[in-house]
mmCIF file as Biopython writes it, N, C-alpha, C and O atoms, coordinates in Angstrom:
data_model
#
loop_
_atom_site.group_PDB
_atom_site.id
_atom_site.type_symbol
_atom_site.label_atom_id
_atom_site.label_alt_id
_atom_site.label_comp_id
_atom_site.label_asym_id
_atom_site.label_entity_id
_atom_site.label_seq_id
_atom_site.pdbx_PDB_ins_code
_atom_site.Cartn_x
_atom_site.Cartn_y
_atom_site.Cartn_z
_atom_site.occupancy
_atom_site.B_iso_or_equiv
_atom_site.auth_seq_id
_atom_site.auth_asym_id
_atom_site.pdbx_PDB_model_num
ATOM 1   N N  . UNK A ? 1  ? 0.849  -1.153  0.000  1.0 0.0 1  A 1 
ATOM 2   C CA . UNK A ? 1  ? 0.000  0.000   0.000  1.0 0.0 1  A 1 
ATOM 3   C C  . UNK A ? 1  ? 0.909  1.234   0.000  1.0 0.0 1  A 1 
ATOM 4   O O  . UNK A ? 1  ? 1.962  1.336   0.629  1.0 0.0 1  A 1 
ATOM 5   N N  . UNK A ? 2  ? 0.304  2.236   -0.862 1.0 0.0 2  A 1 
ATOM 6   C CA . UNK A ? 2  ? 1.138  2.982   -1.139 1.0 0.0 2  A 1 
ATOM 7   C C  . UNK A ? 2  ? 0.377  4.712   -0.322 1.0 0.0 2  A 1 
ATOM 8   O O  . UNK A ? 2  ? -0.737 5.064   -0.711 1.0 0.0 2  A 1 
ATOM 9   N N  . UNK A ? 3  ? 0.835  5.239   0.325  1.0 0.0 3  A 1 
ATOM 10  C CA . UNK A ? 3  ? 0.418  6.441   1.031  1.0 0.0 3  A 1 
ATOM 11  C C  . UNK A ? 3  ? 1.167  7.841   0.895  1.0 0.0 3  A 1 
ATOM 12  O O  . UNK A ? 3  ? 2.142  8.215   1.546  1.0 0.0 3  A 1 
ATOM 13  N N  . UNK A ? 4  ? 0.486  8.523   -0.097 1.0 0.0 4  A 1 
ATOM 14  C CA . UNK A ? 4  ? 1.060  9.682   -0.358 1.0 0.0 4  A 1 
ATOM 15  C C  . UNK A ? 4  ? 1.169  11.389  -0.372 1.0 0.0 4  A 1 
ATOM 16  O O  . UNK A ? 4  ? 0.802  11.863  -1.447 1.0 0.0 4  A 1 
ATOM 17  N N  . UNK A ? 5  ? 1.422  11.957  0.206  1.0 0.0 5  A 1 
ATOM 18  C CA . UNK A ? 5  ? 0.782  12.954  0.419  1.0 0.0 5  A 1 
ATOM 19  C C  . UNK A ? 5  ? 2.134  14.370  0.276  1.0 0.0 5  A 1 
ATOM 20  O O  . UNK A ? 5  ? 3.028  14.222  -0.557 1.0 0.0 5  A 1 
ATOM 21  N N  . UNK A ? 6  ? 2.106  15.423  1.017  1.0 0.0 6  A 1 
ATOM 22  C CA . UNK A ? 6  ? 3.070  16.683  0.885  1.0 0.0 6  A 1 
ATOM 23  C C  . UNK A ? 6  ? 3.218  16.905  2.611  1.0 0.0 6  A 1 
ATOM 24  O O  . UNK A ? 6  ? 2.741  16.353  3.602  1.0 0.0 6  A 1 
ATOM 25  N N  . UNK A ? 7  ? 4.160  18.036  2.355  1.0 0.0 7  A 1 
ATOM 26  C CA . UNK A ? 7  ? 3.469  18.666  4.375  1.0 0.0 7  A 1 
ATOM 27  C C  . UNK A ? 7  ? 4.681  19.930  3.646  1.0 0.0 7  A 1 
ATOM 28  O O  . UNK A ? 7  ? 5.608  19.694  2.872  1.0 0.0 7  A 1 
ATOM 29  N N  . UNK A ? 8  ? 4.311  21.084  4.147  1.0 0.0 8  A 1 
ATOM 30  C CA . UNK A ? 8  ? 5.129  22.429  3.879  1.0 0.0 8  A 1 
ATOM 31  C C  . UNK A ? 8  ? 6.861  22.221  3.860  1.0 0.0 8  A 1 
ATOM 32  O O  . UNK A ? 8  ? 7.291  21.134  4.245  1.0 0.0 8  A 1 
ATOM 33  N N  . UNK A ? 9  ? 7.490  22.909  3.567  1.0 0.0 9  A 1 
ATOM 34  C CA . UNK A ? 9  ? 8.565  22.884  3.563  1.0 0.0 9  A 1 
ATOM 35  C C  . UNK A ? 9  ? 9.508  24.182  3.765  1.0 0.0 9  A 1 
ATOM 36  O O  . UNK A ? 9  ? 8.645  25.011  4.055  1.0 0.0 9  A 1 
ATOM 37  N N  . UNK A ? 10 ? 10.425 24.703  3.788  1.0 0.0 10 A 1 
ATOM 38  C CA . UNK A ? 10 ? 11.260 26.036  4.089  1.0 0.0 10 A 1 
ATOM 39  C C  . UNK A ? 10 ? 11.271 26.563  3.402  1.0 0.0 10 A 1 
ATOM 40  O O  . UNK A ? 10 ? 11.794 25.925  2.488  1.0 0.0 10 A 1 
ATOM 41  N N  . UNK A ? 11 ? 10.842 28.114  2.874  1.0 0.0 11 A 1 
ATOM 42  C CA . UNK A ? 11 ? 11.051 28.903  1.771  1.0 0.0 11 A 1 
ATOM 43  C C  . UNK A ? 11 ? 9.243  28.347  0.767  1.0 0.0 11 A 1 
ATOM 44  O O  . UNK A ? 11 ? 9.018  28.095  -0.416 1.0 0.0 11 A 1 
ATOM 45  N N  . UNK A ? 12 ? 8.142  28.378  2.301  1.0 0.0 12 A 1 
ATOM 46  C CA . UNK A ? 12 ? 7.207  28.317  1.149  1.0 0.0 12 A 1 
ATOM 47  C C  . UNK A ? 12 ? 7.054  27.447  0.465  1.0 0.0 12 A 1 
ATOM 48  O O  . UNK A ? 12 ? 6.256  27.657  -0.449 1.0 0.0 12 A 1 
ATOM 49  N N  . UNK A ? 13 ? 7.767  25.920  0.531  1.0 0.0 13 A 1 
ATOM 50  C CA . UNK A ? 13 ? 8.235  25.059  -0.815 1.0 0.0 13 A 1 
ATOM 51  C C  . UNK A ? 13 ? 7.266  24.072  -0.109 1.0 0.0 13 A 1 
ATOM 52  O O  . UNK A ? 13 ? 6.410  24.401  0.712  1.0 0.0 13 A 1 
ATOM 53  N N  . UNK A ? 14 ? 7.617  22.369  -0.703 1.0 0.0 14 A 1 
ATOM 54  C CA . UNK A ? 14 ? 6.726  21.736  -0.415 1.0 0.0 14 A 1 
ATOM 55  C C  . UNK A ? 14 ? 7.554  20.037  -0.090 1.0 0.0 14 A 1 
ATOM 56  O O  . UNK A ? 14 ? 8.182  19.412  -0.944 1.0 0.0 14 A 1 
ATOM 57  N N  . UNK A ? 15 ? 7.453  19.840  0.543  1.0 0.0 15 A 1 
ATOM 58  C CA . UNK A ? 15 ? 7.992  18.271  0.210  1.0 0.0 15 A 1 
ATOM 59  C C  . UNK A ? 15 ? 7.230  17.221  0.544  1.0 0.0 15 A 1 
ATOM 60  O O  . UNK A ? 15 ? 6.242  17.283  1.276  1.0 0.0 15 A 1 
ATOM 61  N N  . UNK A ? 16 ? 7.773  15.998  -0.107 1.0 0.0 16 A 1 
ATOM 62  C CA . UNK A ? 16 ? 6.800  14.981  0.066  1.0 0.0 16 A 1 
ATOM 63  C C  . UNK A ? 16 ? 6.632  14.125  0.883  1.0 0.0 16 A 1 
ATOM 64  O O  . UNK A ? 16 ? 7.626  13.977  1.595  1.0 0.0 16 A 1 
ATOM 65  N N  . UNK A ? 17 ? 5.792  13.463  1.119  1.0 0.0 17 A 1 
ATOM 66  C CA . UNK A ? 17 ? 5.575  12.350  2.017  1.0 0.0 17 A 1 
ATOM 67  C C  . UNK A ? 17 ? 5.343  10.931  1.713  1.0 0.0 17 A 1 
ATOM 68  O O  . UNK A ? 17 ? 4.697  10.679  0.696  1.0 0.0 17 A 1 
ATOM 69  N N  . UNK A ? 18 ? 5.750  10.024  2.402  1.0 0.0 18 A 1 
ATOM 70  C CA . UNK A ? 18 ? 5.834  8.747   1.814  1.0 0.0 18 A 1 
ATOM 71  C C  . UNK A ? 18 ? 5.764  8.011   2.396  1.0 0.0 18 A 1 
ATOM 72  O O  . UNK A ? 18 ? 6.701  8.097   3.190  1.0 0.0 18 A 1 
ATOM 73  N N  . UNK A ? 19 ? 4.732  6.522   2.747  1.0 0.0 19 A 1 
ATOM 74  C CA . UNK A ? 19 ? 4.620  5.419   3.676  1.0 0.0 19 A 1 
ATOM 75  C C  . UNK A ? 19 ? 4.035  4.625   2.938  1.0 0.0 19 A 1 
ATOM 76  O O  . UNK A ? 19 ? 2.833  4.627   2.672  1.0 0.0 19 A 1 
ATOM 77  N N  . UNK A ? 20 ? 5.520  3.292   2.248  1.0 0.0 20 A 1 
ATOM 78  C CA . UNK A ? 20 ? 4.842  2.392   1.487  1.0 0.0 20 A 1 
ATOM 79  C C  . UNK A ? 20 ? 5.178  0.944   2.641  1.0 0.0 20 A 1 
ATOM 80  O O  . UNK A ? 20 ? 6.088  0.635   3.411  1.0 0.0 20 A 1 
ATOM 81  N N  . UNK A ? 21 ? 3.686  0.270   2.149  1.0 0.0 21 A 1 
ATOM 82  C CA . UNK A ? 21 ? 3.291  -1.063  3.107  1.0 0.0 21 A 1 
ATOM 83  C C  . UNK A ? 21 ? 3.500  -2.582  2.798  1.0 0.0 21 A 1 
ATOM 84  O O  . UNK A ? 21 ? 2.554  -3.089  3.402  1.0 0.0 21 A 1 
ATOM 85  N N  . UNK A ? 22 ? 3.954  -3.248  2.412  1.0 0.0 22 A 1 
ATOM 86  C CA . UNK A ? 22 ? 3.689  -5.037  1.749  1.0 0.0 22 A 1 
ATOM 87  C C  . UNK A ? 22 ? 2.913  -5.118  2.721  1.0 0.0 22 A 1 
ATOM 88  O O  . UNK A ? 22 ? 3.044  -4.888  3.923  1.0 0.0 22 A 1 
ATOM 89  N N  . UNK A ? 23 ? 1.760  -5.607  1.842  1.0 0.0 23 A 1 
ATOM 90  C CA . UNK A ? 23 ? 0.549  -5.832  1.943  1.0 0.0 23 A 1 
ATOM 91  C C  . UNK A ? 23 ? 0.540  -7.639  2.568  1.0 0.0 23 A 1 
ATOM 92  O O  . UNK A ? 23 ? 0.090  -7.957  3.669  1.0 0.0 23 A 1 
ATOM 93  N N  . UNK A ? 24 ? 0.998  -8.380  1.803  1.0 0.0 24 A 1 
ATOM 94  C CA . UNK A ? 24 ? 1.373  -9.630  2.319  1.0 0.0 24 A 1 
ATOM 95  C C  . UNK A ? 24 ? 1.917  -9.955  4.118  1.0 0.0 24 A 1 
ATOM 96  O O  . UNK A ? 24 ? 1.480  -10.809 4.890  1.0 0.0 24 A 1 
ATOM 97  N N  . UNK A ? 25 ? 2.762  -9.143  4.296  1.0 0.0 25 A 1 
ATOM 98  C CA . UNK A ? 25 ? 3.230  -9.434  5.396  1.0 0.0 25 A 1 
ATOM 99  C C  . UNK A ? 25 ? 3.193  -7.901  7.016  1.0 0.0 25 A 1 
ATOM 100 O O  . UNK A ? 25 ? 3.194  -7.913  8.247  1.0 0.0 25 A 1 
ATOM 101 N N  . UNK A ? 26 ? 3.169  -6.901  5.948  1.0 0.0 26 A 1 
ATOM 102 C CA . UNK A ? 26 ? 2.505  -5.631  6.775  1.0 0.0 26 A 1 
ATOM 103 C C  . UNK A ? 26 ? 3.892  -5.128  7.480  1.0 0.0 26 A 1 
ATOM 104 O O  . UNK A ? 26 ? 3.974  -4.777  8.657  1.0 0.0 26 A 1 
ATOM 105 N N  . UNK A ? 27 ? 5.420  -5.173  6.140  1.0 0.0 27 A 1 
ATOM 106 C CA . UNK A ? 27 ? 6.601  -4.965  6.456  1.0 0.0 27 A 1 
ATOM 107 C C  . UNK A ? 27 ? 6.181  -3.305  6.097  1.0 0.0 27 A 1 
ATOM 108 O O  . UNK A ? 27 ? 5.140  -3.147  5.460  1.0 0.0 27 A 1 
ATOM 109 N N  . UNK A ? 28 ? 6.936  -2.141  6.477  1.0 0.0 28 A 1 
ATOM 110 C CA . UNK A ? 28 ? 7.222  -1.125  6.402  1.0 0.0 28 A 1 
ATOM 111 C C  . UNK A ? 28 ? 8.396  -0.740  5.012  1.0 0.0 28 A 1 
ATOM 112 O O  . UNK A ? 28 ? 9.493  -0.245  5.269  1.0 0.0 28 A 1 
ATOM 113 N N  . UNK A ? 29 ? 8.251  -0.845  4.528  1.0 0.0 29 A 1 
ATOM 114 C CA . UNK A ? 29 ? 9.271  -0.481  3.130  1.0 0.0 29 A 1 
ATOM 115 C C  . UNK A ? 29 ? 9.767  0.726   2.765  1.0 0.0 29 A 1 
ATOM 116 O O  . UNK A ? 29 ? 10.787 0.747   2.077  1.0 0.0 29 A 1 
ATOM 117 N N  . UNK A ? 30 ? 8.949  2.293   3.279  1.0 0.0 30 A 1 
ATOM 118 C CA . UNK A ? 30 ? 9.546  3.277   3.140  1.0 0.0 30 A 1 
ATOM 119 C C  . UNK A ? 30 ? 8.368  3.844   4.329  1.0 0.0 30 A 1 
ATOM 120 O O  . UNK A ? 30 ? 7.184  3.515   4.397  1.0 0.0 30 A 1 
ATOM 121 N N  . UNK A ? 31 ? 9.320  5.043   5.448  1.0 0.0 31 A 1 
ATOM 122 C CA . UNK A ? 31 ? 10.573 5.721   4.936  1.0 0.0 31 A 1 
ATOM 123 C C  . UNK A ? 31 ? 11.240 4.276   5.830  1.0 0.0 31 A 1 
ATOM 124 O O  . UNK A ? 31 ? 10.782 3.264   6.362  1.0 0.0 31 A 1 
ATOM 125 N N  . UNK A ? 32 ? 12.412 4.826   5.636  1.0 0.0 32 A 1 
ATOM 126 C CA . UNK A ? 32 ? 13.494 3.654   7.260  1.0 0.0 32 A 1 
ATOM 127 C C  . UNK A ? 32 ? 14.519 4.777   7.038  1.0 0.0 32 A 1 
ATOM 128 O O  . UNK A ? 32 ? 14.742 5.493   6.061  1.0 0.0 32 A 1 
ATOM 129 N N  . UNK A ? 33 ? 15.076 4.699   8.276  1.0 0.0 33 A 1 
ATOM 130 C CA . UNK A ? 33 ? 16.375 5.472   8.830  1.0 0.0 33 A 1 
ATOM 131 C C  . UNK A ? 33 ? 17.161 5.453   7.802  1.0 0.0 33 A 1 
ATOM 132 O O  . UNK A ? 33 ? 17.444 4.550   7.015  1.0 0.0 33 A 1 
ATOM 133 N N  . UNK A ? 34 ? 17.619 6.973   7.917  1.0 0.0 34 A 1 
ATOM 134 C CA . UNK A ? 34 ? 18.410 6.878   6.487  1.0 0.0 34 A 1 
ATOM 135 C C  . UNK A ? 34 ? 17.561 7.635   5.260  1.0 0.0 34 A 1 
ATOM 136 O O  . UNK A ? 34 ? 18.200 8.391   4.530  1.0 0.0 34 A 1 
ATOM 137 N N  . UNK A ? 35 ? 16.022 7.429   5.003  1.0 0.0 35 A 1 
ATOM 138 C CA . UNK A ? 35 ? 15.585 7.636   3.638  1.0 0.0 35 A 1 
ATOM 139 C C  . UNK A ? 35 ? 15.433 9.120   3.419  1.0 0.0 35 A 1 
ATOM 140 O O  . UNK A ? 35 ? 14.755 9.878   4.113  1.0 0.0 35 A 1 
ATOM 141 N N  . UNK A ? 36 ? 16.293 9.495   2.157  1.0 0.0 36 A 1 
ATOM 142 C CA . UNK A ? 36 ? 15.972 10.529  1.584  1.0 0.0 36 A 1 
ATOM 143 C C  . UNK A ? 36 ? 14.635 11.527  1.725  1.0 0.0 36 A 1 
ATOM 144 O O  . UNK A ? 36 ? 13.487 11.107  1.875  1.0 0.0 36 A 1 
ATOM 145 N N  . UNK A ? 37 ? 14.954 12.691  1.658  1.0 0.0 37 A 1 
ATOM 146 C CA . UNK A ? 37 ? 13.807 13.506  2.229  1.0 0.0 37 A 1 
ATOM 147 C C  . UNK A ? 37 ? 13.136 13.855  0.392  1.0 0.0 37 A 1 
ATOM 148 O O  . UNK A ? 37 ? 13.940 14.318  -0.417 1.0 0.0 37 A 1 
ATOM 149 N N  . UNK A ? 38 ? 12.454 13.723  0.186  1.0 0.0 38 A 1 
ATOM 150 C CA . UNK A ? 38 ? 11.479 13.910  -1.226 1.0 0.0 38 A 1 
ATOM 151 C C  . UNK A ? 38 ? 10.878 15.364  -1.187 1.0 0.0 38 A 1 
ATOM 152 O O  . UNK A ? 38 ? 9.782  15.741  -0.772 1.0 0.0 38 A 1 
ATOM 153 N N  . UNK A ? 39 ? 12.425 16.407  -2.009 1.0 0.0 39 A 1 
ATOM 154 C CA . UNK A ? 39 ? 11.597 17.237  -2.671 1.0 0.0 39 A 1 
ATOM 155 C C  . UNK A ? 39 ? 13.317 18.684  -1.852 1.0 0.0 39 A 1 
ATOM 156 O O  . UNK A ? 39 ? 14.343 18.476  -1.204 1.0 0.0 39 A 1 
ATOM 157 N N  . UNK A ? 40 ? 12.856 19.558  -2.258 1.0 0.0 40 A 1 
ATOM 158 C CA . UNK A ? 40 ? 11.302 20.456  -2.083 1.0 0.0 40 A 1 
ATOM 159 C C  . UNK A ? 40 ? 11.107 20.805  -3.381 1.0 0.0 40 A 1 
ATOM 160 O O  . UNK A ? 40 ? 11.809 21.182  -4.319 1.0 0.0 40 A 1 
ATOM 161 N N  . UNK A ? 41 ? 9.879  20.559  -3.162 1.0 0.0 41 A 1 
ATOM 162 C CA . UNK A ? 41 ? 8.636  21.603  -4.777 1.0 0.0 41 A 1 
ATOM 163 C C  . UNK A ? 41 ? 8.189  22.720  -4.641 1.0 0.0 41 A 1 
ATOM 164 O O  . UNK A ? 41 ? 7.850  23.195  -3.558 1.0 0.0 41 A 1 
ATOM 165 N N  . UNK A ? 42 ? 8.122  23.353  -5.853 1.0 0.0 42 A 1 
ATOM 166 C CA . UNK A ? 42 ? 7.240  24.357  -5.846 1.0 0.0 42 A 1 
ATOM 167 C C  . UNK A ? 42 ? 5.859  24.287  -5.968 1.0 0.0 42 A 1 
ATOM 168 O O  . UNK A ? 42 ? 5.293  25.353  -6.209 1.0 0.0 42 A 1 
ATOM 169 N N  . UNK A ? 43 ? 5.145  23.233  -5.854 1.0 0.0 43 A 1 
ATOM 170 C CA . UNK A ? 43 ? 3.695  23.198  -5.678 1.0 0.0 43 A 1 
ATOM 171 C C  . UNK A ? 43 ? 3.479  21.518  -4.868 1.0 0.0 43 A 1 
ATOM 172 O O  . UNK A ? 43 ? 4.213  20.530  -4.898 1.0 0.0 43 A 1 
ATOM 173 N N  . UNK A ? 44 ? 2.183  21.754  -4.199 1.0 0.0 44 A 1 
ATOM 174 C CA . UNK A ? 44 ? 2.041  20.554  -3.693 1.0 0.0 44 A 1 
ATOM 175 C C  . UNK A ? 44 ? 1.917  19.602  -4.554 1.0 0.0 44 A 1 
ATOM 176 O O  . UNK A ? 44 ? 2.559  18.575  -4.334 1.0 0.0 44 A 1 
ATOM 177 N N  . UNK A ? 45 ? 1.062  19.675  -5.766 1.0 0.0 45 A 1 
ATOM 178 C CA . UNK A ? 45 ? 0.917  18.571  -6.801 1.0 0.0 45 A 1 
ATOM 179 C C  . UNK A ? 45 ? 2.209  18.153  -7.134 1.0 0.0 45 A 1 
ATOM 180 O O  . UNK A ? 45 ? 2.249  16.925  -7.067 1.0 0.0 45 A 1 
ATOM 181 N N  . UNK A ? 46 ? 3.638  18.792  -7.572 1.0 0.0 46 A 1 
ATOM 182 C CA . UNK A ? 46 ? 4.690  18.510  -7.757 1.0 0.0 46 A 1 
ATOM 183 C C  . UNK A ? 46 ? 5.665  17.413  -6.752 1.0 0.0 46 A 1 
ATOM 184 O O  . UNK A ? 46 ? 6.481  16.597  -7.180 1.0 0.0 46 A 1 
ATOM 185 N N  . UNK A ? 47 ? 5.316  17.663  -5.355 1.0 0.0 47 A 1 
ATOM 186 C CA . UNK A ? 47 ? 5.783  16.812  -3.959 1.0 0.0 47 A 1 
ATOM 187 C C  . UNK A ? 47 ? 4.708  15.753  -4.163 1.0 0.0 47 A 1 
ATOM 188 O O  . UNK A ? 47 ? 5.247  14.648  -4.104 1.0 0.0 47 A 1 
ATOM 189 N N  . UNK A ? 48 ? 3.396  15.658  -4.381 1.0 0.0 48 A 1 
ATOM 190 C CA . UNK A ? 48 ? 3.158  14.512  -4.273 1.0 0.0 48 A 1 
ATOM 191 C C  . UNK A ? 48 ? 3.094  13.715  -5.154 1.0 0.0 48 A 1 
ATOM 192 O O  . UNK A ? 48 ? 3.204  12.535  -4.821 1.0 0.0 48 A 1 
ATOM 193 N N  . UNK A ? 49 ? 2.907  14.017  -6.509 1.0 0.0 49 A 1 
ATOM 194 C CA . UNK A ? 49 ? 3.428  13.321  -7.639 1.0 0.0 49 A 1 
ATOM 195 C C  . UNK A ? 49 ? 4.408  12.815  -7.631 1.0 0.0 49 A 1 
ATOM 196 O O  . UNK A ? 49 ? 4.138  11.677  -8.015 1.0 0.0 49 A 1 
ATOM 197 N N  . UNK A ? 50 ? 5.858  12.886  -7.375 1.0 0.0 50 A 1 
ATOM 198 C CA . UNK A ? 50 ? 7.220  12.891  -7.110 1.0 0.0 50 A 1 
ATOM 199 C C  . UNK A ? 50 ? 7.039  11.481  -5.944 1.0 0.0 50 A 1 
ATOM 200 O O  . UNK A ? 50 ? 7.699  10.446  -5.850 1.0 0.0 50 A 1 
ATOM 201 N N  . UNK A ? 51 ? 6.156  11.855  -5.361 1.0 0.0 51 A 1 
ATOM 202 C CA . UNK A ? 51 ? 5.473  10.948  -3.993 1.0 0.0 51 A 1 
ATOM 203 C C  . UNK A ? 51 ? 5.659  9.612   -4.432 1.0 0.0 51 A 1 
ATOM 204 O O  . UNK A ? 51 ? 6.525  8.760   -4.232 1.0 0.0 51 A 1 
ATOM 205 N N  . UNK A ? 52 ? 4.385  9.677   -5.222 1.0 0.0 52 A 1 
ATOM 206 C CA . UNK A ? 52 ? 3.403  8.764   -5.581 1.0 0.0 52 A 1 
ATOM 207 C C  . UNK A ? 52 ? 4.887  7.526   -6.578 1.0 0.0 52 A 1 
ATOM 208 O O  . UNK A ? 52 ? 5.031  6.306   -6.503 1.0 0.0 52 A 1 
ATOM 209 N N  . UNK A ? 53 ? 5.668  8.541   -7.363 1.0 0.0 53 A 1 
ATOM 210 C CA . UNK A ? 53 ? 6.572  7.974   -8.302 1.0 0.0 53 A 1 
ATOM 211 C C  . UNK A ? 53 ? 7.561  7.122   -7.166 1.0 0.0 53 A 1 
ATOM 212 O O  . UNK A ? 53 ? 7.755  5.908   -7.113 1.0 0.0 53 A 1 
ATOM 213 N N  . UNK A ? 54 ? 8.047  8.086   -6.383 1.0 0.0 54 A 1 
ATOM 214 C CA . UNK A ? 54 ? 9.051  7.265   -5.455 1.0 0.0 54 A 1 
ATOM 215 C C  . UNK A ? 54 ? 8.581  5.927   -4.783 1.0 0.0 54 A 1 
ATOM 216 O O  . UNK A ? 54 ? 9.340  4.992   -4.531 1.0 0.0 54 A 1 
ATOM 217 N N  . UNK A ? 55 ? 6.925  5.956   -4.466 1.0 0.0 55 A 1 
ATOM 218 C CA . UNK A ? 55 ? 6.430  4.947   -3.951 1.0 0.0 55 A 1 
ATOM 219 C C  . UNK A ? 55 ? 6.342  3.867   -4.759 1.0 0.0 55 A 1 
ATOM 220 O O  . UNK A ? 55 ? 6.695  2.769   -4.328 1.0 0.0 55 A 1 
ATOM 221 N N  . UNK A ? 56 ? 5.784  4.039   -6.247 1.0 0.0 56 A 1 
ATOM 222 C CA . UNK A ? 56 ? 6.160  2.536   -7.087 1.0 0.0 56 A 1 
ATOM 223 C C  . UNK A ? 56 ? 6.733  2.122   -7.902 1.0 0.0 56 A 1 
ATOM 224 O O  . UNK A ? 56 ? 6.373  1.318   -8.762 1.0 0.0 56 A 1 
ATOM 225 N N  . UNK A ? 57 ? 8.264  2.892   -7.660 1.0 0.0 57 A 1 
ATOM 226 C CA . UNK A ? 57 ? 9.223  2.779   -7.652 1.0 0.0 57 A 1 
ATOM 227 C C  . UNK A ? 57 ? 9.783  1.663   -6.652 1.0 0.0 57 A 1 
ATOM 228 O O  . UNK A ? 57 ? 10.133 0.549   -7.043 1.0 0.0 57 A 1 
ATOM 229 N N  . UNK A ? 58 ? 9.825  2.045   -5.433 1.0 0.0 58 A 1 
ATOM 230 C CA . UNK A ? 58 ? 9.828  0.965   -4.173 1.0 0.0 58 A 1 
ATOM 231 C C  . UNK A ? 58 ? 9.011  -0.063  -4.600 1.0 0.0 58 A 1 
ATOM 232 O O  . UNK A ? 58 ? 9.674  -0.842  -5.286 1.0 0.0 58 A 1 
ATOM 233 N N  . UNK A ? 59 ? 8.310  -0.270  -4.534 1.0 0.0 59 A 1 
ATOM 234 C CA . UNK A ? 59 ? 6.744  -1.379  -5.060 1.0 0.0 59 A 1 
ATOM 235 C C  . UNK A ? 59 ? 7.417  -2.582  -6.077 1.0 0.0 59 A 1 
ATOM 236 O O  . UNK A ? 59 ? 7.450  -3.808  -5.974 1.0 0.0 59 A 1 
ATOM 237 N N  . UNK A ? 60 ? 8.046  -1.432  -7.328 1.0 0.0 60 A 1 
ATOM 238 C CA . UNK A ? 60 ? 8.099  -2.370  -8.204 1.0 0.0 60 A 1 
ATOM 239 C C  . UNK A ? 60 ? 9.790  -3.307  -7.732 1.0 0.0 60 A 1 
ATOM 240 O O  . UNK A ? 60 ? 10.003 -4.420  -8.215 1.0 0.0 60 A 1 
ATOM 241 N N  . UNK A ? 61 ? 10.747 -2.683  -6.836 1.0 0.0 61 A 1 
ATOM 242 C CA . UNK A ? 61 ? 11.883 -3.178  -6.930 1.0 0.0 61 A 1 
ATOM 243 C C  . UNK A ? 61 ? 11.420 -4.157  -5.936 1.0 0.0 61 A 1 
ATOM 244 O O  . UNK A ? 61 ? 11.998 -5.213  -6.192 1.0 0.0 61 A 1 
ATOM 245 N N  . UNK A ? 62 ? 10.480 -4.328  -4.705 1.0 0.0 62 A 1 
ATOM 246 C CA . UNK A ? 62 ? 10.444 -5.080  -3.630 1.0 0.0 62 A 1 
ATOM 247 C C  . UNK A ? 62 ? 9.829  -6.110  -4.363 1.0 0.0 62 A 1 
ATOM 248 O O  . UNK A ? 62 ? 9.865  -7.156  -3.715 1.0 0.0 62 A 1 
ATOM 249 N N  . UNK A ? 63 ? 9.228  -6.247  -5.556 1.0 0.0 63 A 1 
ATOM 250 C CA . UNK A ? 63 ? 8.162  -8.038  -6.281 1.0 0.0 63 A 1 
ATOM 251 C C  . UNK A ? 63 ? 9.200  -8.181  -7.126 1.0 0.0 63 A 1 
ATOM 252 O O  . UNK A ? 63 ? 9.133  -9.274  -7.690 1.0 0.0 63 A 1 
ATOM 253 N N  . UNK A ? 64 ? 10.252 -7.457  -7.495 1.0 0.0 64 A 1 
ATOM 254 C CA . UNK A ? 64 ? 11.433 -8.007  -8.534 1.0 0.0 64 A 1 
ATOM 255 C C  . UNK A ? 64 ? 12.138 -9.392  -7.376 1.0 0.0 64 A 1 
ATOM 256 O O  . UNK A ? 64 ? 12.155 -10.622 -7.406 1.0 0.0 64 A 1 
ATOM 257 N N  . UNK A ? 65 ? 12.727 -8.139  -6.289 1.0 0.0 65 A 1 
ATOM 258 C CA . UNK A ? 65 ? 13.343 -8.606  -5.491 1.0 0.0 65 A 1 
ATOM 259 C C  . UNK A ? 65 ? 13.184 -8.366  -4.006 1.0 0.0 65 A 1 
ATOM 260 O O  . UNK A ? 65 ? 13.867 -7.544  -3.395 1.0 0.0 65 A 1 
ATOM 261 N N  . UNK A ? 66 ? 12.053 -9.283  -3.335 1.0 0.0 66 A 1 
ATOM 262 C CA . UNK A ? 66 ? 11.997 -8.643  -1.942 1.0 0.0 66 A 1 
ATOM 263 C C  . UNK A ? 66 ? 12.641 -8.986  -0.678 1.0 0.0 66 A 1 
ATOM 264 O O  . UNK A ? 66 ? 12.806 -10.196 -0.521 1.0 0.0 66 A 1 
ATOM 265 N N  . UNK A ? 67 ? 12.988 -8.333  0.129  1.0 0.0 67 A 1 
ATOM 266 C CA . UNK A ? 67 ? 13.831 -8.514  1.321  1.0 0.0 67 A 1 
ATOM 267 C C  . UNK A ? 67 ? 13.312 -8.967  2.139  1.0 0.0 67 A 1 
ATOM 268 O O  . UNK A ? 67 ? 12.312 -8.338  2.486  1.0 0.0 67 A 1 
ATOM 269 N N  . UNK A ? 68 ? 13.538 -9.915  2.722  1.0 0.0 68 A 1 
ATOM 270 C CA . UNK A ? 68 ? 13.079 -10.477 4.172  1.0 0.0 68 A 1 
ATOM 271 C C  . UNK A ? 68 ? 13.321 -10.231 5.259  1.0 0.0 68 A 1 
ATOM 272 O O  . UNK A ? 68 ? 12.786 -10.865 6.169  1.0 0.0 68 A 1 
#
């Protein structure tokens, strides 16, 4: 499951938000310590689009190859 959204950022800007789920087992896949901060945009549609991409992105590399 993929959960995507924005939250404000410095200078007015926007960044994104990101909480992707395996659904199978209810592992946490993004963010984890360490993960890159997504963005900043100049519009919210831009942070969460960017979102949405980073999320199945993750998605598609974890059914190539998933970690246990």
């Amino acid at each position: 499951m993929v959960y995507a959204s924005y939250r404000p950022g410095s200078g007015g800007r926007f960044v994104g938000t990101l909480k992707v789920v395996r659904l199978t087992d209810g592992r946490l896949l993004f963010p984890f310590d360490g993960a890159e901060e997504i963005g900043p945009f100049d519009s919210k549609d831009a942070a969460k689009r960017v979102a949405l991409l980073r999320g199945s992105e993750i998605v598609q590399a974890d059914l190539r190859a998933p970690e246990l």
